[in-house]
N, C-alpha and C positions, 0 to 999 in steps of 0.2 A: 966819478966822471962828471964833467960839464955837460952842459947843453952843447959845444959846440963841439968836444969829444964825440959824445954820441953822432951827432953829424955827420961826421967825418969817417965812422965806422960804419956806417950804414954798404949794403951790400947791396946791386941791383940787381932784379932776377927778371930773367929776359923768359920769353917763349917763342918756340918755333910755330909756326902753321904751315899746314900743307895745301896747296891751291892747286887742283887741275885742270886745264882747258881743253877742248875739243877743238878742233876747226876743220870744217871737209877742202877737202883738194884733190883734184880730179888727176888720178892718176895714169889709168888708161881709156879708151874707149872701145866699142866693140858696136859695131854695125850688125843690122841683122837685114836681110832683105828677102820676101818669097816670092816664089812664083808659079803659077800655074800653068800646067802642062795640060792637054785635051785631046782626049783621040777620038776617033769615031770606031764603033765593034757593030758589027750589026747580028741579030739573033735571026734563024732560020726557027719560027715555030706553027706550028699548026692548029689553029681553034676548030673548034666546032662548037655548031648551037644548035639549038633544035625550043622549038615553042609547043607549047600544048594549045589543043584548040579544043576547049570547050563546050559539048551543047547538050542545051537538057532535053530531053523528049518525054514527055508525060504522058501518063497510060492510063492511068484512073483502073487499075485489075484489083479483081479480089480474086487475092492467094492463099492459099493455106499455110505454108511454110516460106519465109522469108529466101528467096532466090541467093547462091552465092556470087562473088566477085568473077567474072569471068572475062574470055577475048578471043574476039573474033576478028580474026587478021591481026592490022596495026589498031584496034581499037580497043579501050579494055572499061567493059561496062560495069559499073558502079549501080546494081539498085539500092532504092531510096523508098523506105517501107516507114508505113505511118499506123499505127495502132486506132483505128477508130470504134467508139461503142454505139452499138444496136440497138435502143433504150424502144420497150412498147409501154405504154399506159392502156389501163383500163382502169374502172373508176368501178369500187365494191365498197357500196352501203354496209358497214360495218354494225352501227347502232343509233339512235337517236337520243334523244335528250332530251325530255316534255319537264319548261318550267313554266308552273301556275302560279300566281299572283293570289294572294289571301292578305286579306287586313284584320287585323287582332288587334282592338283598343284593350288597354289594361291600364287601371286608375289605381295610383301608387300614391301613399301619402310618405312624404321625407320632408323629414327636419333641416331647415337652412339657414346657418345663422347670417344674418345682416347687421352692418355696423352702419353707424351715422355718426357726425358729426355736431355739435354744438358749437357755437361761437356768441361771447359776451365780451363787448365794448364797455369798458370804461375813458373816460376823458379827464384829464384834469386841466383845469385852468386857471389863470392866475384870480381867479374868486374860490378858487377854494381854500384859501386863506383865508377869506371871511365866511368859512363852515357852508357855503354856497357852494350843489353840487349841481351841474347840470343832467337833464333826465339823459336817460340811454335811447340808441336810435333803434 
């Protein structure tokens, strides 16, 4: 076969794609709309109050036995009991305690050792090259 054979037999090979699109379109529409309705009800109810009226009365009593809770008419009395102690002092001489005072010299002989120190200067200077030493201070 030729080059322009070849050519001529040549085969083209195609391909498909597939492409999809969207698009919105308004098809229907739908309303909505509310409303509010209001009635008036009225309630028949019946309260009641009542306050408490507090008062302290102080007694300063000495009880034997803590009084219970009790009531007298519309009142209802609450005592209010406090534990106090009775404390007596007296003062009892138990013992004494006699210190005297004595002095006792007593002459001890102990060994202590002591260190000291020494210090010797030397100087050199440039005569001591010529066997020239200067004295020490």
């Amino acid at each position: 076969m030729t080059a322009e054979e070849s050519q001529a037999a040549a085969i083209p090979v195609l391909e498909e794609t597939l492409r999809v699109d969207k698009t919105v379109a308004e098809a229907d529409r739908v309303f909505i709309r509310t409303s509010v309705l209001e009635r008036t009800e009225y309630a028949d109810i019946e309260l009641h109050s009542g306050e408490a009226i507090i008062e302290r009365v102080p007694l300063d009593l000495l009880v034997d036995a803590p009084p219970a809770i009790r009531q007298e008419g519309d009142t209802i009395i609450v005592p209010v009991v406090e534990e106090i102690m009775v404390v007596e002092k007296r003062l009892l001489l138990k013992e004494e305690i006699h210190i005297r005072r004595q002095q006792v010299v007593q002459h001890i002989r102990q060994p202590v050792r002591l260190r000291s120190e020494e210090v010797s200067l030397e100087r050199q200077s440039p005569l001591s090259s010529n066997n020239i030493t200067p004295k020490e201070d």
